[in-house]
C-alpha positions in Angstrom: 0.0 0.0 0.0 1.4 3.3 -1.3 1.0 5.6 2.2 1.2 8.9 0.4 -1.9 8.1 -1.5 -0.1 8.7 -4.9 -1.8 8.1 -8.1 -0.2 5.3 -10.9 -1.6 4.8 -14.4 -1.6 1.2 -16.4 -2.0 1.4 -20.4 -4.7 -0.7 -21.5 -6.0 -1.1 -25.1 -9.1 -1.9 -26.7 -8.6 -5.6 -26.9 -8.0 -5.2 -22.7 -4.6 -6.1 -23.1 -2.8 -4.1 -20.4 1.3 -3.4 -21.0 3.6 -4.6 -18.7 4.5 -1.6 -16.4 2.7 1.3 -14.3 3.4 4.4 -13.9 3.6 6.6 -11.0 2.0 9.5 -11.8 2.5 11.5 -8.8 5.4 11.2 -6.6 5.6 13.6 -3.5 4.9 13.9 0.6 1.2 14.4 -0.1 -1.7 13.1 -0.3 -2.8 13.1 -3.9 -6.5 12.8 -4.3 -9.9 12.5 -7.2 -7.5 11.5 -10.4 -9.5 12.4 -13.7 -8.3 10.9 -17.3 -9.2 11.9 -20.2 -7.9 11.4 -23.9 -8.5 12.5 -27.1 -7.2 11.9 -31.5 -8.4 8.4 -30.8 -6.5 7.8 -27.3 -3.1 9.3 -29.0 -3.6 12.0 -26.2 -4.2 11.4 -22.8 -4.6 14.0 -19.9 -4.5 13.2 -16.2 -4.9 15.5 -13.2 -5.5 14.8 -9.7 -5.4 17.2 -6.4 -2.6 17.1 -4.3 -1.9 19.1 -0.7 1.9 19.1 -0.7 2.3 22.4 -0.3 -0.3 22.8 2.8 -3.1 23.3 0.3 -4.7 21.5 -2.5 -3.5 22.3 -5.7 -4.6 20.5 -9.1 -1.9 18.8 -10.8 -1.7 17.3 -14.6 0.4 15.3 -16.8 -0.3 13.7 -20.3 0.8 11.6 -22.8 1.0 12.3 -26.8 1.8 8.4 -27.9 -1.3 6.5 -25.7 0.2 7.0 -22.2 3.7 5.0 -23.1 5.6 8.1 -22.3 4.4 11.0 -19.6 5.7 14.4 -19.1 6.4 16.4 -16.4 4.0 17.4 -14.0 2.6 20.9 -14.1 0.2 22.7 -11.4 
C-alpha cells in the first residue's frame, strides 16, 4: 500500500490487453486525491490531473501523454 496516497496509471488497449508496467504519476509527501483521465485523437492523447496538498493546500496537478500513455511528461500545477 502506497502511504502517500499517490496516483499510478496502467496502459490498456481496446482488446483489454494491459502493458507490462505502471506508472507513477505522482510522486511527493502528499496526499494526492480525485484523479480524472481523459484522452482524445483516438487515445493518441491522454490528460491526467488529480489534487494534491503538498504544499499545505490542495493544488490540481496534470500530466499527459501524446503516444497513448507509453511516455508522460512532467508534471505541471
Amino acid at each position: 500500500m502506497d502511504r502517500n496516497y499517490d496516483i499510478f496509471f496502467k496502459n490498456v488497449n481496446l482488446d483489454n490487453i494491459s502493458s507490462n508496467e505502471t506508472h507513477k504519476i505522482s510522486n511527493n509527501s502528499g496526499f494526492s486525491e480525485h484523479p480524472h483521465i481523459a484522452s482524445s485523437g483516438n487515445n493518441i492523447y491522454i490528460y491526467l490531473t488529480w489534487v494534491d496538498n503538498s504544499n499545505g493546500y490542495k493544488q490540481v496537478y496534470l500530466r499527459s501523454s501524446e503516444n497513448g500513455g507509453k511516455t508522460l511528461v512532467k508534471v505541471f500545477h
